[in-house]
Backbone as JSON Lines, residues from 0, in Angstrom:
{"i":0,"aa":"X","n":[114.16,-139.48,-19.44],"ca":[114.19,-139.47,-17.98],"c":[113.06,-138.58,-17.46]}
{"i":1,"aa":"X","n":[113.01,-138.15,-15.81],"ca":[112.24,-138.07,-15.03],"c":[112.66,-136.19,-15.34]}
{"i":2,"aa":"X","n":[111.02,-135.33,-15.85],"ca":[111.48,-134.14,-15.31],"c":[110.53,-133.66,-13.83]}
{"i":3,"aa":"X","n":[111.53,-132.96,-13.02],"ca":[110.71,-132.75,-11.71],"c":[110.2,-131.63,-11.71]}
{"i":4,"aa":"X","n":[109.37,-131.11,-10.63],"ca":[108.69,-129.94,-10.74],"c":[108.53,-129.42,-9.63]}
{"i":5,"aa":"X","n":[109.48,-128.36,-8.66],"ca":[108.5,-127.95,-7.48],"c":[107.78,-126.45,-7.83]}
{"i":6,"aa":"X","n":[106.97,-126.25,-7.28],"ca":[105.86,-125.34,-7.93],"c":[105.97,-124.18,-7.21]}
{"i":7,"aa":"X","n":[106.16,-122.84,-7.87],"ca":[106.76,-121.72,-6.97],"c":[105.52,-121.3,-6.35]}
{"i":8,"aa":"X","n":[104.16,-121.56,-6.47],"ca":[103.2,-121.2,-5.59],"c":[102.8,-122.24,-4.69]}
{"i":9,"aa":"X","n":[103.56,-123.08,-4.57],"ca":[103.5,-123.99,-3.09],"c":[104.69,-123.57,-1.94]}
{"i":10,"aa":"X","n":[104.79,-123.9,-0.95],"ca":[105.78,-123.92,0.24],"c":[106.76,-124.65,-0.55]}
{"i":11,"aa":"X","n":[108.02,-124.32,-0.71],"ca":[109.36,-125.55,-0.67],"c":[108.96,-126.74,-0.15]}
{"i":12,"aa":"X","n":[109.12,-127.63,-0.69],"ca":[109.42,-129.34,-0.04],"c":[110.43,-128.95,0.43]}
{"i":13,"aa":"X","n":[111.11,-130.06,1.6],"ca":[112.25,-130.16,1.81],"c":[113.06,-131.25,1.69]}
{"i":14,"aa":"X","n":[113.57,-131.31,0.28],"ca":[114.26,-132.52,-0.62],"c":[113.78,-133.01,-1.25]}
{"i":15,"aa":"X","n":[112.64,-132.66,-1.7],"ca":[112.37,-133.58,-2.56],"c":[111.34,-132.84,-3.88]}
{"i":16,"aa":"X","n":[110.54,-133.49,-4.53],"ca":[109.43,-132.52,-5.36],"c":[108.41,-132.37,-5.66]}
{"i":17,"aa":"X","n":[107.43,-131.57,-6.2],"ca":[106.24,-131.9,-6.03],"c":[105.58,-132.65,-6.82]}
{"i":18,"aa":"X","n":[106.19,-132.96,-8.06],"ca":[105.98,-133.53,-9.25],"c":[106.85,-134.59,-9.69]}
{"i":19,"aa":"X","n":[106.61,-135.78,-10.78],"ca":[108.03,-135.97,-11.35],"c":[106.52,-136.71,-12.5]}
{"i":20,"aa":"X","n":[107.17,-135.77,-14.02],"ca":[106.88,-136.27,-14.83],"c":[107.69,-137.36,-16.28]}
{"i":21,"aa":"X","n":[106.9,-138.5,-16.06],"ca":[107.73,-139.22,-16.91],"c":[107.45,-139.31,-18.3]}
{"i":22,"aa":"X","n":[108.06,-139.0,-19.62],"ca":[107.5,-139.18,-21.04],"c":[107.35,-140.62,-21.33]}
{"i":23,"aa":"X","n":[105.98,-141.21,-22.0],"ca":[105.64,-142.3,-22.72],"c":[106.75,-142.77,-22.82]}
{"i":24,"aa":"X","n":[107.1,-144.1,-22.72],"ca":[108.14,-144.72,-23.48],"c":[108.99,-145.14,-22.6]}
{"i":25,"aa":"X","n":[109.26,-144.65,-21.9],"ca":[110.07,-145.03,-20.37],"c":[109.66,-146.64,-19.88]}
{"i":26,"aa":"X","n":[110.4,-146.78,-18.86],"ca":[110.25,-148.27,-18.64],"c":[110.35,-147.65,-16.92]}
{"i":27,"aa":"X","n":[109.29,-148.43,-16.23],"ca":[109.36,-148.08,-15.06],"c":[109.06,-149.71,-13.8]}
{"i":28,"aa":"X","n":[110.03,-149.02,-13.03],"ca":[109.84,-150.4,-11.87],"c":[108.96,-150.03,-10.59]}
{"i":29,"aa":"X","n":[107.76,-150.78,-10.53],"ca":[106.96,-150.91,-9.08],"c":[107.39,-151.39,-8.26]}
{"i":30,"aa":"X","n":[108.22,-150.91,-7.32],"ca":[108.78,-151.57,-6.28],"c":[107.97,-152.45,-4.85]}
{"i":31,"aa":"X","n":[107.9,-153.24,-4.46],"ca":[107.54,-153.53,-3.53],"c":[107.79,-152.97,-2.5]}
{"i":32,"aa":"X","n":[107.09,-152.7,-1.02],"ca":[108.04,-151.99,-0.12],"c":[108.99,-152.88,0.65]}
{"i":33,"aa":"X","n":[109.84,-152.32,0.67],"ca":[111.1,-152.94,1.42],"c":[111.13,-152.41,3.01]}
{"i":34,"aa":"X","n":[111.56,-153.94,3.49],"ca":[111.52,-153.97,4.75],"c":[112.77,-154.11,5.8]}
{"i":35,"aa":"X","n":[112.73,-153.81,7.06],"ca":[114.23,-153.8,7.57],"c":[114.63,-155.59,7.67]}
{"i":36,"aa":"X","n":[114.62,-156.43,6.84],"ca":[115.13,-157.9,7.32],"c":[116.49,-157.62,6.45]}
{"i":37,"aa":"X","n":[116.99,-158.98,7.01],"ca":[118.17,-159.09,6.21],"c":[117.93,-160.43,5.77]}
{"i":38,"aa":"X","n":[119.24,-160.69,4.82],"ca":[119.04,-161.86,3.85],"c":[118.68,-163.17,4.68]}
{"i":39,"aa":"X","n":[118.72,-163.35,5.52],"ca":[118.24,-164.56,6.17],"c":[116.94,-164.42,7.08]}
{"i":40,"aa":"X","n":[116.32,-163.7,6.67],"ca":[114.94,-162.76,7.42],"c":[114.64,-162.63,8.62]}
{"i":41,"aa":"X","n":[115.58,-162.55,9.16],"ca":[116.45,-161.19,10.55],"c":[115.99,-159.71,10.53]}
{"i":42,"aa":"X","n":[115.13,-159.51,11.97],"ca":[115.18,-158.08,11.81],"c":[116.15,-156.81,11.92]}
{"i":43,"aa":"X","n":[116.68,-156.1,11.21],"ca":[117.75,-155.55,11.48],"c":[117.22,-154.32,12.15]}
{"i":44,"aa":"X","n":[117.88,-153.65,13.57],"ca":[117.62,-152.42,13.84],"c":[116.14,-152.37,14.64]}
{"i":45,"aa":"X","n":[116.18,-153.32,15.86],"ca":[115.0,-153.69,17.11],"c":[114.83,-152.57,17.52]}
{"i":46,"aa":"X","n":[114.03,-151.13,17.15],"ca":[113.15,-150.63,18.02],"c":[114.74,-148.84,17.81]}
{"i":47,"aa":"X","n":[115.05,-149.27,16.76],"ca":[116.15,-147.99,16.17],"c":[115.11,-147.78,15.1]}
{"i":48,"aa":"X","n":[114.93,-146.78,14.9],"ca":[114.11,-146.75,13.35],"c":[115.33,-145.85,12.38]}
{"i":49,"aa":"X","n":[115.93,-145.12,12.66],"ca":[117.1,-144.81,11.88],"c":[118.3,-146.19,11.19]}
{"i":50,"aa":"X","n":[118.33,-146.69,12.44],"ca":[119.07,-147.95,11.97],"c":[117.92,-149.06,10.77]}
{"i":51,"aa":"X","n":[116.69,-149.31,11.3],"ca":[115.79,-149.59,10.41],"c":[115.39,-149.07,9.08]}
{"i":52,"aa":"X","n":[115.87,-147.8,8.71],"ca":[116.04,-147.13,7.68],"c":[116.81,-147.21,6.72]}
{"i":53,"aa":"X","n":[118.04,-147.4,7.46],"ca":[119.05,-147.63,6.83],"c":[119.17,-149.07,6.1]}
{"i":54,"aa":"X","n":[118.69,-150.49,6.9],"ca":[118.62,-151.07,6.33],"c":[117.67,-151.35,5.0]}
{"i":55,"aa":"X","n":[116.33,-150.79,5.17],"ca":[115.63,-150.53,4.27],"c":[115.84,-150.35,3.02]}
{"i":56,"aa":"X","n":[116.37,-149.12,2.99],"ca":[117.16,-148.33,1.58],"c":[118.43,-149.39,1.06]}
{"i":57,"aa":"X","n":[118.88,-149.63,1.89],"ca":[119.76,-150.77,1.75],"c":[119.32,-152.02,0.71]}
{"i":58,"aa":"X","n":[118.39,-152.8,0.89],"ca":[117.07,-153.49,0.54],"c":[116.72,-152.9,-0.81]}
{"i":59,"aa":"X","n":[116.02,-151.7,-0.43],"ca":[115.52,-151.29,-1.63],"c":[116.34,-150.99,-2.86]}
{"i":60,"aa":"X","n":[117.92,-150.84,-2.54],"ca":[118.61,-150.5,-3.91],"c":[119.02,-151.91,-4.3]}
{"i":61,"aa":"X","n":[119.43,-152.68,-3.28],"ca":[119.66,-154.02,-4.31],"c":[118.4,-154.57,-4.92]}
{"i":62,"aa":"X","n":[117.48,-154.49,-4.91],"ca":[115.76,-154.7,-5.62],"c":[116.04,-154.0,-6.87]}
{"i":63,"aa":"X","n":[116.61,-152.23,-6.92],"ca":[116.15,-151.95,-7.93],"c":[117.54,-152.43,-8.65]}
{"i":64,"aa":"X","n":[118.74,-152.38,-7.93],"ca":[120.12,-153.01,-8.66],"c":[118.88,-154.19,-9.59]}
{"i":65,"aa":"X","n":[119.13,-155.12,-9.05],"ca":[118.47,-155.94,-10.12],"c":[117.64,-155.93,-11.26]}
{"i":66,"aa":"X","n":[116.69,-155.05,-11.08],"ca":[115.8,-154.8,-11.87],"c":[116.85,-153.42,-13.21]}
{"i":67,"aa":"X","n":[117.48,-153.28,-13.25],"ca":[118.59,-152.59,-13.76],"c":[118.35,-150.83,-13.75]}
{"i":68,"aa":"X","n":[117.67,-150.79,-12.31],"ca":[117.97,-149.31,-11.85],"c":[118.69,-149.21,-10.58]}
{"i":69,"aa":"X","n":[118.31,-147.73,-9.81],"ca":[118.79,-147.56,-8.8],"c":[118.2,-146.45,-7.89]}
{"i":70,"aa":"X","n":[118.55,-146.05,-6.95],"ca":[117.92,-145.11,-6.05],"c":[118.22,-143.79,-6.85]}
{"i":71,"aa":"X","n":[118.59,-143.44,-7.38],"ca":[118.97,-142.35,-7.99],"c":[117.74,-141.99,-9.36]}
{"i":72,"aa":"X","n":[117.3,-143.11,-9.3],"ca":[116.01,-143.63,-10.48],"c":[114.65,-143.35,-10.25]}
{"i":73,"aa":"X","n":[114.69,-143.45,-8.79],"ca":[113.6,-143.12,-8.14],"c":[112.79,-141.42,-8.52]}
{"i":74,"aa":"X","n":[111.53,-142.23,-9.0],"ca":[110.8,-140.63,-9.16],"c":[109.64,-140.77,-7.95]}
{"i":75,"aa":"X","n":[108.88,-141.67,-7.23],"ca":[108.47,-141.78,-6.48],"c":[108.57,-142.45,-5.15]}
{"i":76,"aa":"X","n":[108.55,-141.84,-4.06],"ca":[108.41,-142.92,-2.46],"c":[107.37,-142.62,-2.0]}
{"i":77,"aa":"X","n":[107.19,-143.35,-1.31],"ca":[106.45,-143.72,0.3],"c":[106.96,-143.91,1.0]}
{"i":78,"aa":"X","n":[106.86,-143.36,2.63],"ca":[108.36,-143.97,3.51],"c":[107.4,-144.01,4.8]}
{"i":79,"aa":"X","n":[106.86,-144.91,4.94],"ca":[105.89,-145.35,6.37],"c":[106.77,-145.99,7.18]}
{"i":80,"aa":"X","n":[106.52,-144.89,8.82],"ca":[107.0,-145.26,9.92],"c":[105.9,-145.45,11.48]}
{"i":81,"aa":"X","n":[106.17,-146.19,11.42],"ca":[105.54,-147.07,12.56],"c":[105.66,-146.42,14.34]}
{"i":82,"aa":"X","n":[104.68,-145.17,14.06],"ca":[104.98,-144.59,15.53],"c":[103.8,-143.38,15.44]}
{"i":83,"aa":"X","n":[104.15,-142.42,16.54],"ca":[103.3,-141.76,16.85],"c":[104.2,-140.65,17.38]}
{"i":84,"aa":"X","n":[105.03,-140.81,16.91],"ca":[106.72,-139.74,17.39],"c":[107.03,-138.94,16.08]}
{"i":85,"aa":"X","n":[106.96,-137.47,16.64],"ca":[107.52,-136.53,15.57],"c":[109.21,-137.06,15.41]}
{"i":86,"aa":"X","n":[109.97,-137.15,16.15],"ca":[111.02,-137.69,16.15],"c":[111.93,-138.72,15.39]}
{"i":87,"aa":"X","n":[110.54,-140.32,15.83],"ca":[110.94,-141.19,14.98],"c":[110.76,-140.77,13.61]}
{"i":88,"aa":"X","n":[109.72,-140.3,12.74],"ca":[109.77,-139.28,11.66],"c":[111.24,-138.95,11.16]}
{"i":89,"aa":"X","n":[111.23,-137.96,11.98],"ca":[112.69,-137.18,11.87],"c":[113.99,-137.72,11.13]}
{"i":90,"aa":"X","n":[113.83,-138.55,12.29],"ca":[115.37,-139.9,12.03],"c":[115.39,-140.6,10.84]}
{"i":91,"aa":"X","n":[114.1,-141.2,10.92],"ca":[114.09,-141.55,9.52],"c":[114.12,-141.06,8.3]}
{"i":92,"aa":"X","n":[113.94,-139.68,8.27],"ca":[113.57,-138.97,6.64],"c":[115.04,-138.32,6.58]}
{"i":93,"aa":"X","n":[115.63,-137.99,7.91],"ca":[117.08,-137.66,8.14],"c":[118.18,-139.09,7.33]}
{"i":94,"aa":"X","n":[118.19,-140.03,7.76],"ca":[118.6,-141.18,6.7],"c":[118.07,-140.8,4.99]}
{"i":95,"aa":"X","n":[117.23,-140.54,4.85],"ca":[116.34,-141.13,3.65],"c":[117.09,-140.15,2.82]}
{"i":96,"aa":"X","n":[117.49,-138.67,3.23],"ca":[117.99,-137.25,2.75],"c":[119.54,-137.73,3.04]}
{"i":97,"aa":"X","n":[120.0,-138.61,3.73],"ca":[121.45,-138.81,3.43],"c":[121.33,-139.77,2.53]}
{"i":98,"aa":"X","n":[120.78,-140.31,1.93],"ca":[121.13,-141.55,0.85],"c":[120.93,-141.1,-0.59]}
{"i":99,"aa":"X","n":[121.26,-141.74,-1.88],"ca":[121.16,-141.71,-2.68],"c":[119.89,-142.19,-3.65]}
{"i":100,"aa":"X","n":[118.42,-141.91,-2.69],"ca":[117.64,-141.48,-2.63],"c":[117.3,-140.44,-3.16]}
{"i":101,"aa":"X","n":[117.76,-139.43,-2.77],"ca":[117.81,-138.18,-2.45],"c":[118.9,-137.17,-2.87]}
{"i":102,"aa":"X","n":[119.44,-137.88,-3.88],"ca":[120.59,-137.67,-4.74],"c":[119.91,-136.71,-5.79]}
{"i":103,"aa":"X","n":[118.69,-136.82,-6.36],"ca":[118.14,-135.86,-7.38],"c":[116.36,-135.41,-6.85]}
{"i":104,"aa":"X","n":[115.95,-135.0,-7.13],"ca":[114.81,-134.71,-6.33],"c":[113.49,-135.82,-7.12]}
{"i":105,"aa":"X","n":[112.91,-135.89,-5.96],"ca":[111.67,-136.84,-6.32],"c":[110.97,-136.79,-5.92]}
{"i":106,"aa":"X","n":[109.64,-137.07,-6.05],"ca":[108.04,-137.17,-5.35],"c":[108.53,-137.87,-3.8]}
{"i":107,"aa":"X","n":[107.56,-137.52,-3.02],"ca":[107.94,-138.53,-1.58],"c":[107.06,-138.07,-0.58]}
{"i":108,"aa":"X","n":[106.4,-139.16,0.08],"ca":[105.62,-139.2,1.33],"c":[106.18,-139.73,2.42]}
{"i":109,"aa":"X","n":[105.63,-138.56,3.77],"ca":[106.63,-139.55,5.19],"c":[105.29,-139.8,5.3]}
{"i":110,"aa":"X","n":[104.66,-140.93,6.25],"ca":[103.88,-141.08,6.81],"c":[104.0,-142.23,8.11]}
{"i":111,"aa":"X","n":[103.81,-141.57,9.16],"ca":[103.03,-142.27,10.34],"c":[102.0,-143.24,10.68]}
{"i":112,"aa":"X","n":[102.41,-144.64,10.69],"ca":[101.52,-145.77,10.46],"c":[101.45,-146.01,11.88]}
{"i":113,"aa":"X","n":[99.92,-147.13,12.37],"ca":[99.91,-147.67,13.66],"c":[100.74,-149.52,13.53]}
{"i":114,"aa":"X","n":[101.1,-149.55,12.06],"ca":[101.86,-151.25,12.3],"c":[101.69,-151.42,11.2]}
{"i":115,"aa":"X","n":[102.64,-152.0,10.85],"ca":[103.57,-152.63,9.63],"c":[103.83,-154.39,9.66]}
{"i":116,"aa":"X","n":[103.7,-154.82,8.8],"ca":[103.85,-156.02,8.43],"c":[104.72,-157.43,9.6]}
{"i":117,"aa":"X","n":[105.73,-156.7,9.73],"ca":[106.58,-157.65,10.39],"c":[106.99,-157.28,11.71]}
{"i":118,"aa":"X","n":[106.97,-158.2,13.0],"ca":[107.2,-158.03,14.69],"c":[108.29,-157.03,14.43]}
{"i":119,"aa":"X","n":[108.21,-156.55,15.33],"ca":[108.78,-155.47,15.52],"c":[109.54,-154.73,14.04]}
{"i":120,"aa":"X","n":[108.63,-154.21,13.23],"ca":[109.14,-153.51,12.26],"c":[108.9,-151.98,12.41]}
{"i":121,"aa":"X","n":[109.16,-151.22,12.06],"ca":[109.33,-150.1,12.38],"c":[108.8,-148.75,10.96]}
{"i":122,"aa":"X","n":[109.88,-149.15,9.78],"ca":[110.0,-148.88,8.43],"c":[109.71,-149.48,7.38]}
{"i":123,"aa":"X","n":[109.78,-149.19,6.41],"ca":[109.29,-149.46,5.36],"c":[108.85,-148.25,4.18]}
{"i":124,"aa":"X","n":[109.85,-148.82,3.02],"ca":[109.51,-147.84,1.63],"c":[108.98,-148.45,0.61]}
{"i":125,"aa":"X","n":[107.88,-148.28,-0.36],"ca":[107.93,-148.31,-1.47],"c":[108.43,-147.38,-2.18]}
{"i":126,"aa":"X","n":[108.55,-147.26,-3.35],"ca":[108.77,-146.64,-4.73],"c":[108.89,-147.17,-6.34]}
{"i":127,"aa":"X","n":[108.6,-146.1,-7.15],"ca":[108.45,-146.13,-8.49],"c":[109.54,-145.85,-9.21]}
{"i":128,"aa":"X","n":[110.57,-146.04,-9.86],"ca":[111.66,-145.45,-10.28],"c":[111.79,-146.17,-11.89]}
{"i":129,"aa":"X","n":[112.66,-145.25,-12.18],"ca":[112.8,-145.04,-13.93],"c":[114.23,-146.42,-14.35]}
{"i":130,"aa":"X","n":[113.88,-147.33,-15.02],"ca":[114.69,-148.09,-15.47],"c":[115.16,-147.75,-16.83]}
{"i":131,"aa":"X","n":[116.69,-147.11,-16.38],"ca":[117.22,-146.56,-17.87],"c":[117.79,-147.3,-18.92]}
């Protein structure tokens, strides 16, 4: 498995780490980023980006369900939000730290995008996670 690393001569992250090293041999899944639709490619969560979050992560664990991991697997994210709001930020990384995500510590980027893939999309994660 994944060992993490936050580094006592950096600032604390908050939730997550600065590192995650994986040993040779591991089997790892490239996730695509997942987006707020739902199974009939419906946007879920018009102009909520917390609610858009939620579906996201949502998304993203049945991806890695399949692939025979899980959010808990995750040694790396990306979590691009579609704004120019410290706020919308907020909400969203506030979801991301209630999920099982965020269940063990992992590498992770918030970032502030000007537009994302799909009308009115908001969110969107990739990640790298450890298939045990």
């Amino acid at each position: 498995m994944a060992t993490y690393t936050t580094v006592p001569e950096l600032l604390p992250p908050p939730g997550y780490a600065h590192a995650a090293v994986v040993e040779a041999g591991e089997r790892l899944a490239f996730m695509a980023g997942a987006v707020p639709l739902d199974a009939e490619g419906g946007l879920v969560g018009e102009g909520d980006p917390a609610a858009q979050a939620r579906q996201v992560l949502a998304n993203l664990e049945t991806a890695l369900l399949a692939v025979g991991s899980g959010l808990r697997h995750v040694v790396a994210s990306t979590v691009y939000v579609a704004t120019t709001r410290q706020e919308d930020l907020s909400a969203v990384w506030e979801v991301v730290r209630a999920s099982e995500l965020s269940a063990g510590p992992h590498t992770s980027t918030l970032l502030g995008v000007s537009l994302l893939g799909y009308p009115g999309q908001i969110v969107e994660v990739t990640a790298t996670a450890v298939v045990p």
